[in-house]
BALOBA-1460 file (C-alpha; in Angstrom, 3 decimals):
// residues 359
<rec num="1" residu="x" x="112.077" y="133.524" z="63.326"/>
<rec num="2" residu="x" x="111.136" y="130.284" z="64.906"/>
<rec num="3" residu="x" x="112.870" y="132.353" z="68.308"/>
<rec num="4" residu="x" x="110.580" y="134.746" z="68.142"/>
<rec num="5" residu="x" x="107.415" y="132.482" z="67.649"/>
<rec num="6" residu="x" x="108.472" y="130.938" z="70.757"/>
<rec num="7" residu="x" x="108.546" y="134.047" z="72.869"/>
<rec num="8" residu="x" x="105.754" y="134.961" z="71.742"/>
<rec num="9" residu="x" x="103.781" y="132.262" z="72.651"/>
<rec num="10" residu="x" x="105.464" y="132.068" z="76.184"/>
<rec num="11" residu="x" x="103.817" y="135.437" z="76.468"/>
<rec num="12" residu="x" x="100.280" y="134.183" z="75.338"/>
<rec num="13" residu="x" x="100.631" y="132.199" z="78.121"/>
<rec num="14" residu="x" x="101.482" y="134.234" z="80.430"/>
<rec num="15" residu="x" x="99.126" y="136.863" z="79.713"/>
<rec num="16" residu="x" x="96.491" y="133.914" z="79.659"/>
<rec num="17" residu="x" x="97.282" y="133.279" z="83.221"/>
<rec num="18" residu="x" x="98.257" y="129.277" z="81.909"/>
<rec num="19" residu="x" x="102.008" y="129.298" z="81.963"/>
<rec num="20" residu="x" x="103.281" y="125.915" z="82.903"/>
<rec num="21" residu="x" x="106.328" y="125.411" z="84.339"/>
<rec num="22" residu="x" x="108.703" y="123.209" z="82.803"/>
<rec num="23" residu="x" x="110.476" y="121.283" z="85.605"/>
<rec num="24" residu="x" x="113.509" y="119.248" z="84.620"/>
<rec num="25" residu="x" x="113.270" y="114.961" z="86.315"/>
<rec num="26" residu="x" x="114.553" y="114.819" z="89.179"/>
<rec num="27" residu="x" x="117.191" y="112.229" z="89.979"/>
<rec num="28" residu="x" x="115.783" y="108.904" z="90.477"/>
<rec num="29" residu="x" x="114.999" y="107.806" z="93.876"/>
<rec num="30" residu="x" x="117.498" y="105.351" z="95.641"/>
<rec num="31" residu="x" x="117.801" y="101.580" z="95.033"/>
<rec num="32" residu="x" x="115.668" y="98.868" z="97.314"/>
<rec num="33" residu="x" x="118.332" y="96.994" z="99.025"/>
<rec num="34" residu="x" x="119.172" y="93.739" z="98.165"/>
<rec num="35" residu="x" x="119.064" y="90.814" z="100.495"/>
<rec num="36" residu="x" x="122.003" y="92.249" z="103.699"/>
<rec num="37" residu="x" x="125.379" y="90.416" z="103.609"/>
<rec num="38" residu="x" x="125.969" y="87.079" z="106.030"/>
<rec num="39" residu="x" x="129.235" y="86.826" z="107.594"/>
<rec num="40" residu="x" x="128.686" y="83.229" z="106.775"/>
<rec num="41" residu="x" x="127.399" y="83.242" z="103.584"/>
<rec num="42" residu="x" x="129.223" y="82.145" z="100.276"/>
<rec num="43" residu="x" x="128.669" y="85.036" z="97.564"/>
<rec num="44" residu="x" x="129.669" y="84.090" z="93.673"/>
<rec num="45" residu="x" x="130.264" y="86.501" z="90.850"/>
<rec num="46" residu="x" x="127.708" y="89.132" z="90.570"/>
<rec num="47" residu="x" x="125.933" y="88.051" z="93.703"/>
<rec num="48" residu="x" x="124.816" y="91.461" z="95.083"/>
<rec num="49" residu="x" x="124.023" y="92.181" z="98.676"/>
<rec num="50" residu="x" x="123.547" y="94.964" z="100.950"/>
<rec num="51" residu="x" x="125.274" y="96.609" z="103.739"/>
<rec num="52" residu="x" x="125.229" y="99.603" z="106.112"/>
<rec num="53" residu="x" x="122.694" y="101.245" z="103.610"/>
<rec num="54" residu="x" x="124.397" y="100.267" z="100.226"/>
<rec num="55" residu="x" x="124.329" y="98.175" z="97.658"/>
<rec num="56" residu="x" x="127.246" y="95.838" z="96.404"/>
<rec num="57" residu="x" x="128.407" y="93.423" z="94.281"/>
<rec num="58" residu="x" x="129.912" y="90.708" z="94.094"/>
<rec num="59" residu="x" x="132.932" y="90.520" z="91.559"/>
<rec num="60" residu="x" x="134.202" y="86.901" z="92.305"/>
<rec num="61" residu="x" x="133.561" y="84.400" z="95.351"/>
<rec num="62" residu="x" x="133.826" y="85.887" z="98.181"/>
<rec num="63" residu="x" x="133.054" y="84.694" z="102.370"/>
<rec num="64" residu="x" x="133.600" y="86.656" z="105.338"/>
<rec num="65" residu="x" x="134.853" y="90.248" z="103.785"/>
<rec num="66" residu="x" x="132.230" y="93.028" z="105.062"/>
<rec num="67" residu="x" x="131.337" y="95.462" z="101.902"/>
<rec num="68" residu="x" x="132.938" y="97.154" z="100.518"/>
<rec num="69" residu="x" x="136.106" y="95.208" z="102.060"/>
<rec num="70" residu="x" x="139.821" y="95.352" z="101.521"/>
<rec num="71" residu="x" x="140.667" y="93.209" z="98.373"/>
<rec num="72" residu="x" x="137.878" y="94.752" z="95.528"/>
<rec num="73" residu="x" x="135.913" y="91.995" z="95.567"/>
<rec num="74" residu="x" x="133.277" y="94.086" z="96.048"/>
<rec num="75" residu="x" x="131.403" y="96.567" z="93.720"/>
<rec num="76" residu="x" x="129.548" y="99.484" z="94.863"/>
<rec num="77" residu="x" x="126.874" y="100.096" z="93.819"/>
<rec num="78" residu="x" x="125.326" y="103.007" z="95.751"/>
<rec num="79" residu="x" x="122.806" y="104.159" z="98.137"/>
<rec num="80" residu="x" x="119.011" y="102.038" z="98.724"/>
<rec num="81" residu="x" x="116.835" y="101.998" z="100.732"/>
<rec num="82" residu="x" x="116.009" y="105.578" z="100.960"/>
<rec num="83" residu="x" x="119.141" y="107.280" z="102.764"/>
<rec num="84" residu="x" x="119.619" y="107.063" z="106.795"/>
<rec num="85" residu="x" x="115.527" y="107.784" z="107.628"/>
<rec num="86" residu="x" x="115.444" y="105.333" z="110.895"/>
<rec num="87" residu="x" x="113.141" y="102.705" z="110.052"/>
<rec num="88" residu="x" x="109.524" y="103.084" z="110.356"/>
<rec num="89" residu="x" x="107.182" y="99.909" z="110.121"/>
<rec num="90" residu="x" x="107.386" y="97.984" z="106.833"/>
<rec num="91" residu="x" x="109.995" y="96.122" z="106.701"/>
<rec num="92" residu="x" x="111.668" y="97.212" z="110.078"/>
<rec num="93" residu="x" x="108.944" y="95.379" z="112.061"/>
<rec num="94" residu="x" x="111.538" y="92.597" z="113.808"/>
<rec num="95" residu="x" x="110.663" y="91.536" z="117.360"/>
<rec num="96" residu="x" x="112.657" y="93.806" z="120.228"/>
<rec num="97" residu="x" x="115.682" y="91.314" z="121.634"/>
<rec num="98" residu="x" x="114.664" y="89.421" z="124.632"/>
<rec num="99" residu="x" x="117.675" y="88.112" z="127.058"/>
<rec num="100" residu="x" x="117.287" y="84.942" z="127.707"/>
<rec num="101" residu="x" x="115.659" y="83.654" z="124.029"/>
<rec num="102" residu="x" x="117.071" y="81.382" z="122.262"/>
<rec num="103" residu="x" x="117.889" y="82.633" z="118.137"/>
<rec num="104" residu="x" x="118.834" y="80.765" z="115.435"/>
<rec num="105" residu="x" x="121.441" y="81.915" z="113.287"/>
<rec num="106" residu="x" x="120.161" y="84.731" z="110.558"/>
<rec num="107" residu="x" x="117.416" y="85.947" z="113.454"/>
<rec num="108" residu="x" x="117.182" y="89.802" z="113.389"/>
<rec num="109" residu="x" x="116.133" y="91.724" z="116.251"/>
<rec num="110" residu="x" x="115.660" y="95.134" z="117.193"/>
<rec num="111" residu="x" x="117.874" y="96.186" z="120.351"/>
<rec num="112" residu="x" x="117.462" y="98.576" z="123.249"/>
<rec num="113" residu="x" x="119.587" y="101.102" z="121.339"/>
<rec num="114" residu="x" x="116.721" y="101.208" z="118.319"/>
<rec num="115" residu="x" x="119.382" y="99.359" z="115.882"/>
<rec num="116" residu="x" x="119.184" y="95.860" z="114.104"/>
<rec num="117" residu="x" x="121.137" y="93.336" z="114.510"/>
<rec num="118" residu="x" x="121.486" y="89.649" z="112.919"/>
<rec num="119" residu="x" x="122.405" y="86.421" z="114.520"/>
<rec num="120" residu="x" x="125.739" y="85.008" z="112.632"/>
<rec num="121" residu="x" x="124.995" y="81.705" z="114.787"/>
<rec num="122" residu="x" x="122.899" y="80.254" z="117.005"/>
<rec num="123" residu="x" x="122.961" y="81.642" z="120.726"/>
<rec num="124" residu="x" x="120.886" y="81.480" z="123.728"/>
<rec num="125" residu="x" x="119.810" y="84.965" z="123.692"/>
<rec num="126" residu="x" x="123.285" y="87.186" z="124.335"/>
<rec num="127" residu="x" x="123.347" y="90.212" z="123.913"/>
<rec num="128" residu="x" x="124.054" y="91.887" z="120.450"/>
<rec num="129" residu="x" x="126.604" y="94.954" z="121.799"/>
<rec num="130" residu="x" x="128.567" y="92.398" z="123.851"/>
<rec num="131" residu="x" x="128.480" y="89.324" z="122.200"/>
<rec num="132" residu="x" x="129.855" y="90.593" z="118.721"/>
<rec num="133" residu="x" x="131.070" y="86.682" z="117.472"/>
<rec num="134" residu="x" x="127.274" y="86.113" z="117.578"/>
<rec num="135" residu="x" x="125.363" y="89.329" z="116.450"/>
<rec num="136" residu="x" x="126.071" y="91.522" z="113.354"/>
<rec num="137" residu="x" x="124.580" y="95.073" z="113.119"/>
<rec num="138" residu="x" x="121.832" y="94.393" z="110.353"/>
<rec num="139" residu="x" x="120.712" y="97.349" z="107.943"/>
<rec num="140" residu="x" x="117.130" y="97.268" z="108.134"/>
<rec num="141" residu="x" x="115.723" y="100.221" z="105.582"/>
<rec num="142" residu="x" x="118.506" y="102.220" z="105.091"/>
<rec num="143" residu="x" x="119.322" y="102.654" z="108.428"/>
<rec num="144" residu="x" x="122.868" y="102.489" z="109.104"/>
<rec num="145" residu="x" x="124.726" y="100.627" z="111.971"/>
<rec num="146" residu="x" x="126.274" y="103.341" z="114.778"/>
<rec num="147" residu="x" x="126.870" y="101.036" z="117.675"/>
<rec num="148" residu="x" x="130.943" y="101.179" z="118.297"/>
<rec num="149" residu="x" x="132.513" y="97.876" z="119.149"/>
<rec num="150" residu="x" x="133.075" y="97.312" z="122.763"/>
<rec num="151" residu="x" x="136.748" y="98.428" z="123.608"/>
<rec num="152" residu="x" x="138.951" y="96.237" z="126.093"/>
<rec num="153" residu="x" x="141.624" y="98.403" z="128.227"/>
<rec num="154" residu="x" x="144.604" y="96.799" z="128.523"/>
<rec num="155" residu="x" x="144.562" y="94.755" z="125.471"/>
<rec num="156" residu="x" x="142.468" y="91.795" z="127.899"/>
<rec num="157" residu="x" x="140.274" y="89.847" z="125.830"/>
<rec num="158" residu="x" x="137.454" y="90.066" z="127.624"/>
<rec num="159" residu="x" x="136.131" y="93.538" z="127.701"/>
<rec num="160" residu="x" x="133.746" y="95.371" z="129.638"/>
<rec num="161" residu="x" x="130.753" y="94.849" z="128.997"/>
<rec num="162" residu="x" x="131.096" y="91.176" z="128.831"/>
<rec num="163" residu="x" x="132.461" y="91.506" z="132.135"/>
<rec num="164" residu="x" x="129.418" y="93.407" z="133.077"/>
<rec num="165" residu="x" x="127.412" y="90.417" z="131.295"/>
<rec num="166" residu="x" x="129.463" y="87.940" z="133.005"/>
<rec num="167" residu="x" x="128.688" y="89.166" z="136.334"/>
<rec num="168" residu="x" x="125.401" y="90.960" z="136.414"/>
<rec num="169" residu="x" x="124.792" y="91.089" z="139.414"/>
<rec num="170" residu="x" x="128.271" y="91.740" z="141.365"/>
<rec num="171" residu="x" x="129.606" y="93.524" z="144.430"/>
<rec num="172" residu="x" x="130.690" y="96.522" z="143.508"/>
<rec num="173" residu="x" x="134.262" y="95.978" z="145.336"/>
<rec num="174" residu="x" x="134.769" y="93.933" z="141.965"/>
<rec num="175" residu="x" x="136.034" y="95.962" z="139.784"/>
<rec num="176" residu="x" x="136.867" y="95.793" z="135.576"/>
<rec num="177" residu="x" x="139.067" y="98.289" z="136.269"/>
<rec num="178" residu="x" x="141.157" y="96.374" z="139.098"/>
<rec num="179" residu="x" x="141.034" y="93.373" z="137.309"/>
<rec num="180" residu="x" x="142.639" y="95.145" z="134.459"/>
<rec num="181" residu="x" x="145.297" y="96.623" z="136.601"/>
<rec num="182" residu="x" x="146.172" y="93.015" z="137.861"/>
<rec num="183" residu="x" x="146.867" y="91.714" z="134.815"/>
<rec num="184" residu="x" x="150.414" y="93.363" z="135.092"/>
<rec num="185" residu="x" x="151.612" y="91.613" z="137.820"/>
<rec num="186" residu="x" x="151.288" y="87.955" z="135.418"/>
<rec num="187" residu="x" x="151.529" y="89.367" z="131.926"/>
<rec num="188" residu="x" x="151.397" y="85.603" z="130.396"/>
<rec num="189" residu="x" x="147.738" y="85.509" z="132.057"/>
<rec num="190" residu="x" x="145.542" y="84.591" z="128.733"/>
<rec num="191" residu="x" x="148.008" y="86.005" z="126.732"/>
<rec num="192" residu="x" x="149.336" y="82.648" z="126.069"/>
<rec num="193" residu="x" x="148.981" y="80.442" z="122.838"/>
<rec num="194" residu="x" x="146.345" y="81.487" z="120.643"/>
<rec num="195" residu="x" x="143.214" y="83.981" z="120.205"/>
<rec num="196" residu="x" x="140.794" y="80.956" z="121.069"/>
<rec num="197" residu="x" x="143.008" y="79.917" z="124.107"/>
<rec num="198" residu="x" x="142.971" y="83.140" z="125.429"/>
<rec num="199" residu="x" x="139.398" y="83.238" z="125.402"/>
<rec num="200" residu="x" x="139.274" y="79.813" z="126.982"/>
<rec num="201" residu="x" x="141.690" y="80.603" z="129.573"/>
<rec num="202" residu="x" x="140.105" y="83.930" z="130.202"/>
<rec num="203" residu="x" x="136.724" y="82.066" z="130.712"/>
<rec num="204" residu="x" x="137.975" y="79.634" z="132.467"/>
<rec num="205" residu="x" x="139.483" y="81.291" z="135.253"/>
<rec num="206" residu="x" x="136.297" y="83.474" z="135.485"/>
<rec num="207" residu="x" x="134.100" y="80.718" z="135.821"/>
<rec num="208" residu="x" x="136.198" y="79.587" z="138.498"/>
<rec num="209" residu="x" x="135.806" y="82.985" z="140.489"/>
<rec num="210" residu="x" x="132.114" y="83.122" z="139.498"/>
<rec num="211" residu="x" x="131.880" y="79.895" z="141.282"/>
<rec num="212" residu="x" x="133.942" y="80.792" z="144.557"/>
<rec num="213" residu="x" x="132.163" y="83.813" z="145.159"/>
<rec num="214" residu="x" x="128.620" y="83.481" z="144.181"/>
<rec num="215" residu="x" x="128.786" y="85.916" z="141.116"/>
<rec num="216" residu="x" x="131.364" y="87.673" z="142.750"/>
<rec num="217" residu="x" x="129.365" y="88.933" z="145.387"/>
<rec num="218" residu="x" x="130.809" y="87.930" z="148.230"/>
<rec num="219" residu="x" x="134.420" y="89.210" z="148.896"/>
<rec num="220" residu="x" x="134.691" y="87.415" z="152.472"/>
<rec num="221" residu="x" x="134.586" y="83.635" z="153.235"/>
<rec num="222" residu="x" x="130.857" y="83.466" z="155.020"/>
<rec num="223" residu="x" x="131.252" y="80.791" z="157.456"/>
<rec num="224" residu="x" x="133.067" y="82.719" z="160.240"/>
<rec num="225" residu="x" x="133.217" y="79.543" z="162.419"/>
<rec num="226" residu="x" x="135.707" y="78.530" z="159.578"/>
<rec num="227" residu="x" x="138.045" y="81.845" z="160.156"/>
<rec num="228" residu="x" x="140.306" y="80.179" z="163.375"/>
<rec num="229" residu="x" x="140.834" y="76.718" z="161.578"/>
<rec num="230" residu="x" x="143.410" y="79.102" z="158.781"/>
<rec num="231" residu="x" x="146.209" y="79.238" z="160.635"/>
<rec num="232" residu="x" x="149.233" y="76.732" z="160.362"/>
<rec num="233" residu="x" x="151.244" y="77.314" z="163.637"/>
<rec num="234" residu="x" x="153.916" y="75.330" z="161.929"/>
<rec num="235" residu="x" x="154.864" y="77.716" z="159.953"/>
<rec num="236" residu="x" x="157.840" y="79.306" z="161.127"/>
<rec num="237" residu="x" x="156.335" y="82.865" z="160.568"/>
<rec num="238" residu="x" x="153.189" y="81.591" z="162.692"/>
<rec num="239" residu="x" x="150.184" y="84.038" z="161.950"/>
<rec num="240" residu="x" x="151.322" y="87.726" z="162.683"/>
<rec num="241" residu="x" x="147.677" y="88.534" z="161.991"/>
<rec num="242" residu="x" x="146.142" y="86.732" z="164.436"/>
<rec num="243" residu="x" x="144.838" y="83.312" z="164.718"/>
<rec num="244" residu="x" x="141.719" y="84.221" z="163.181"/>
<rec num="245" residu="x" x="142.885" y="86.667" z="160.463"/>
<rec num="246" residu="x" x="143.451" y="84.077" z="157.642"/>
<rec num="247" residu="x" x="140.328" y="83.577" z="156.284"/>
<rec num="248" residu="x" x="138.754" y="83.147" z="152.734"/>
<rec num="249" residu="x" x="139.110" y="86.249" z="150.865"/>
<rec num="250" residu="x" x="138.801" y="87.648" z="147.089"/>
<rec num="251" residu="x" x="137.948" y="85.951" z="143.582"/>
<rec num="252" residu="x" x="139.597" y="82.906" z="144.716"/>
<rec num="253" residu="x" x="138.990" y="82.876" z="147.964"/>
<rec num="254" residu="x" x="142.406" y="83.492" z="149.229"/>
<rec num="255" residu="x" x="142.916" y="81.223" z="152.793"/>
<rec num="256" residu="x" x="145.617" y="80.315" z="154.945"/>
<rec num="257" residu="x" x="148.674" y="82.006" z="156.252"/>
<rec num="258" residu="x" x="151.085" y="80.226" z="154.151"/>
<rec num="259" residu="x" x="149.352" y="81.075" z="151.114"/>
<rec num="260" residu="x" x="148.953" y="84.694" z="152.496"/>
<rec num="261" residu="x" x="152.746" y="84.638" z="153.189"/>
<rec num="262" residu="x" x="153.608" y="82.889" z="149.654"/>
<rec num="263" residu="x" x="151.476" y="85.345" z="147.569"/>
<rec num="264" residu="x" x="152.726" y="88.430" z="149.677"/>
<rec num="265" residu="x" x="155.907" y="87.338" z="148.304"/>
<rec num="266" residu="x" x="155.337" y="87.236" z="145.153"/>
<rec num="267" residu="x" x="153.240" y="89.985" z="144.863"/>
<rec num="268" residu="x" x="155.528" y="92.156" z="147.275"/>
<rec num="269" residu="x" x="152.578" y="92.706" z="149.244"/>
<rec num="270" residu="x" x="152.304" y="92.792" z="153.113"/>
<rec num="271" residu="x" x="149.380" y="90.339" z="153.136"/>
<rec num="272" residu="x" x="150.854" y="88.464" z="156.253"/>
<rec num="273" residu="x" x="150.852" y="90.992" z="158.272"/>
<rec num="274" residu="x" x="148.155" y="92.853" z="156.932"/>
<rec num="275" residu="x" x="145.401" y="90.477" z="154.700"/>
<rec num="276" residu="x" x="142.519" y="92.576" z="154.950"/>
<rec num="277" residu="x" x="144.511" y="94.533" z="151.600"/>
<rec num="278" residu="x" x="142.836" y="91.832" z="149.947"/>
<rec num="279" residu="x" x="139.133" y="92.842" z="150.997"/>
<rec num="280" residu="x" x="139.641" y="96.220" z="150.880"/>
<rec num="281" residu="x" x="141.492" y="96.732" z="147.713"/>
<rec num="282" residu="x" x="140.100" y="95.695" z="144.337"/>
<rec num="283" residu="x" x="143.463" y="95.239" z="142.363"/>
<rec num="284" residu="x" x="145.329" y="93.194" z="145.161"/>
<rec num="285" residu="x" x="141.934" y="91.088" z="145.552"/>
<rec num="286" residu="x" x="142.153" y="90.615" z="141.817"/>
<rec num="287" residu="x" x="146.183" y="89.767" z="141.670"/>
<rec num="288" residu="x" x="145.458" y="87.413" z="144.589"/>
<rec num="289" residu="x" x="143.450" y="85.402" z="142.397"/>
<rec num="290" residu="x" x="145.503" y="85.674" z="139.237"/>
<rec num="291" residu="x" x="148.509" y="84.619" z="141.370"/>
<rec num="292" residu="x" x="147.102" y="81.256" z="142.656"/>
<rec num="293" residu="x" x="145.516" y="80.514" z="138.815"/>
<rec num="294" residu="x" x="149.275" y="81.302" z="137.693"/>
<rec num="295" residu="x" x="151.584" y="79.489" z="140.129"/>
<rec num="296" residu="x" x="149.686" y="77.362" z="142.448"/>
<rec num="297" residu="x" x="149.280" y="73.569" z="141.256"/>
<rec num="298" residu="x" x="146.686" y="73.117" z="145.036"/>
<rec num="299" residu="x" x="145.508" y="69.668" z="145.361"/>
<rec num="300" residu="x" x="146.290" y="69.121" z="141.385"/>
<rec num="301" residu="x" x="149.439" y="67.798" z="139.167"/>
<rec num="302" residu="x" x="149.774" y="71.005" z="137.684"/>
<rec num="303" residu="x" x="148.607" y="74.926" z="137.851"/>
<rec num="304" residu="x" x="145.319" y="76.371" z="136.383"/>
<rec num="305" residu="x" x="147.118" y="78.383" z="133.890"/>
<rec num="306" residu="x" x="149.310" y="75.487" z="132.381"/>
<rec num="307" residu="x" x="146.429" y="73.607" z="132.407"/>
<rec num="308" residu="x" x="144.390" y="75.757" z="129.606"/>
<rec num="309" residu="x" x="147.159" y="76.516" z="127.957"/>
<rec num="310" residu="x" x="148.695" y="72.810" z="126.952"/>
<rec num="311" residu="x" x="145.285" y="71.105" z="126.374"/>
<rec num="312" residu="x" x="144.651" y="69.307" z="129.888"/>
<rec num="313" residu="x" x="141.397" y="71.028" z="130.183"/>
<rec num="314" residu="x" x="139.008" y="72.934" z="132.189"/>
<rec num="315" residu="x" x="138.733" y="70.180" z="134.515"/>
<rec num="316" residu="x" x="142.111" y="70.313" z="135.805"/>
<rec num="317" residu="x" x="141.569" y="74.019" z="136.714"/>
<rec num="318" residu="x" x="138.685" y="72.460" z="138.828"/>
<rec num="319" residu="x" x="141.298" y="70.193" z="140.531"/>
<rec num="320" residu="x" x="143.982" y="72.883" z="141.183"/>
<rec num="321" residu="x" x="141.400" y="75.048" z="142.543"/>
<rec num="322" residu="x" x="139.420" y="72.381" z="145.040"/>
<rec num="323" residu="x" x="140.237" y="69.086" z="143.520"/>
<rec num="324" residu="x" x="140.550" y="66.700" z="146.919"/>
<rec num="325" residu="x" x="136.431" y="67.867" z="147.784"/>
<rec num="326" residu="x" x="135.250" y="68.181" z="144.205"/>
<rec num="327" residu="x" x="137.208" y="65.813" z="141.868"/>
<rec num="328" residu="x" x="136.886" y="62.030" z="141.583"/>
<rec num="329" residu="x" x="133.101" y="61.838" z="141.682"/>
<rec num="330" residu="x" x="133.390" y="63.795" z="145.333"/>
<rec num="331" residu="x" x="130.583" y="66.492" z="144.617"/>
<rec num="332" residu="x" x="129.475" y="66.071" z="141.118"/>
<rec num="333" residu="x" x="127.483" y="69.297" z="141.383"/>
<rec num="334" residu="x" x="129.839" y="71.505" z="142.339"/>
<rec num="335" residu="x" x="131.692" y="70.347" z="139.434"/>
<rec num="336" residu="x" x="128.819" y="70.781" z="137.124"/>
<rec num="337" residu="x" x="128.459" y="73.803" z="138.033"/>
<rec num="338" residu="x" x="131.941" y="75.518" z="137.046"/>
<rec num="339" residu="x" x="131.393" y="73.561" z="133.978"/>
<rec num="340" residu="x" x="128.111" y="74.980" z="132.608"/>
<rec num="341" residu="x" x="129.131" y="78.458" z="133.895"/>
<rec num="342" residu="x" x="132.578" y="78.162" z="131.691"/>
<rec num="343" residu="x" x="130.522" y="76.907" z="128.743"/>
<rec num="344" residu="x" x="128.346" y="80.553" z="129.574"/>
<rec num="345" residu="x" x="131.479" y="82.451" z="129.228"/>
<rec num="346" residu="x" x="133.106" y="80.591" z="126.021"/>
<rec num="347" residu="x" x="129.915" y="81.323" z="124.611"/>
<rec num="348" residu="x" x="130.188" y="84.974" z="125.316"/>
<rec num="349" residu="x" x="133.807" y="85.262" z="124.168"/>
<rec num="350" residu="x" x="132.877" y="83.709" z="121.105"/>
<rec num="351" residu="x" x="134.941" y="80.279" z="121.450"/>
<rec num="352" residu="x" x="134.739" y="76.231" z="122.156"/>
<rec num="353" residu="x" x="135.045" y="74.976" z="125.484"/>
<rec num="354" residu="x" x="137.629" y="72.747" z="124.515"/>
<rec num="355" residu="x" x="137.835" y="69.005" z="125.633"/>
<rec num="356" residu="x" x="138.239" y="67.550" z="129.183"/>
<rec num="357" residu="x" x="135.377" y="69.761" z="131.006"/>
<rec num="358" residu="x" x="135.749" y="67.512" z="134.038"/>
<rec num="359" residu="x" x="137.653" y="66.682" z="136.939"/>
């Protein structure tokens, strides 16, 4: 009875021209998203945070572990923010990333790319995609982090684009990709010691190159009057070449016949007979330069490589490389100048300079 009263008021209704539809709730709208999770940061029990568009919590202390981690500290909590929507205004209004700024740690910024990221410490104004040790993609309104890490061929730890930030404006003789195929001739070459001296050593020999060839722009010694004054008669091989064929050439300025003859060697390389490989060839340029770092102590007590990877310091690289004119007080500013451009690249890789910066 009380089935039929019910249809036949449905019908009333109907026939009235007032039926109301009865619409079940809808499920509730996603979360706001709690304050986003610091690298740095310390989280306690319960602390919740956000990440990549989710919420999480904390179930003990917990530093360092991206949600939703590896170990279960962290809770999930589901979606805020309102899904993947890119970020409109509100609270997506963070200044566009300017190179060159300087940002304190827990800045956020809005890159070229349209995506956030967060300064994990303070840094001069690198750049987010490259310099990873300093920027964290930041979830600003939902919108979830896409930008891949930069890759690094070869297993060297300095990849790409750091290169490319490195050396903005280079010749385009210079290569990644020849660099990356020298590394095989000196396999120890920053793969020596630990992640940090890697970096350094990395950096370090870098800056170095940096400094020899303006940026690596110039692949060619450019005093010319300099080319005839390379050639050590002495030798017993003389200079096959010619007398003026033994100039200043590559990332470390390659000179001399003897060390044309020496690194030929090694290498197994024609470079005294023929040197211009070295200008016209990106990988030999690069293995000339790797070779002298590795096994060629110059004017110092020992060579560049053992130097960063025992402790001695930057500043022995400095006096392998051109100690006798630089080190000693002999040109301060040439000094100075390796030295703040290694400090640029540390900062890059994400590591210390170390101690013993000078010569």
């Amino acid at each position: 009875m009380t089935r039929l009263r019910a249809l036949v008021a449905l019908a009333a209704l109907i026939v009235a021209g007032t039926f109301v539809a009865v619409i079940p709730p809808t499920a509730a709208s996603a979360a706001a998203c709690s304050a986003s999770w610091q690298a740095s940061a310390v989280y306690w029990g319960d602390a919740q945070v956000s990440h990549n568009g989710r919420n999480y919590r904390a179930k003990w202390w917990t530093q360092n572990e991206a949600p939703p981690g590896t170990t279960g500290v962290w809770e999930d909590l589901g979606a805020c923010g309102g899904g993947t929507t890119p970020p409109t205004g509100g609270t997506c209004n963070h200044p566009n990333w300017v190179a060159g700024t300087w940002y304190a740690a827990g800045a956020v910024v809005r890159y070229t790319n349209g995506l956030y990221y967060v300064a994990e410490h303070d840094n001069p104004g690198y750049d987010p995609v490259v310099s990873t040790w300093y920027w964290e993609p930041y979830t600003c309104g939902g919108q979830p982090p896409t930008t891949p890490p930069p890759t690094n061929p070869g297993g060297f730890v300095v990849t790409e684009a750091q290169f490319n930030q490195m050396f903005p404006g280079r010749n385009s003789f210079y290569t990644y990709s020849g660099l990356v195929a020298a590394l095989s001739a000196y396999p120890a070459f920053a793969k020596s010691g630990s992640a940090t001296v890697q970096r350094q050593e990395a950096a370090a020999f870098l800056a170095n190159v940096y400094h020899e060839t303006g940026g690596l722009v110039h692949i060619v010694e450019q005093n010319t009057a300099n080319y005839p004054h390379y050639c050590d008669p002495g030798q017993s091989y003389g200079c096959p070449a010619g007398q003026a064929a033994y100039y200043g050439r590559g990332p470390i300025q390659l000179s001399w016949n003897f060390n044309y003859n020496a690194a030929g060697i090694a290498l197994n390389l024609p470079l005294l007979t023929n040197p211009w490989l070295v200008q016209n060839d990106a990988a030999v340029a690069w293995k000339t330069g790797i070779w002298y770092w590795m096994t060629q102590n110059g004017p110092g007590t020992m060579t560049a490589h053992n130097a960063m990877v025992t402790g001695a310091g930057f500043g022995q690289t400095i006096r392998s490389i051109n100690g006798s004119i630089e080190c000693n007080g002999g040109n301060p500013a040439q000094v100075q100048s390796r030295v703040t451009r290694y400090q640029q690249f540390v900062g890059i890789l994400g590591v210390s300079a170390g101690a013993n910066l000078y010569c």
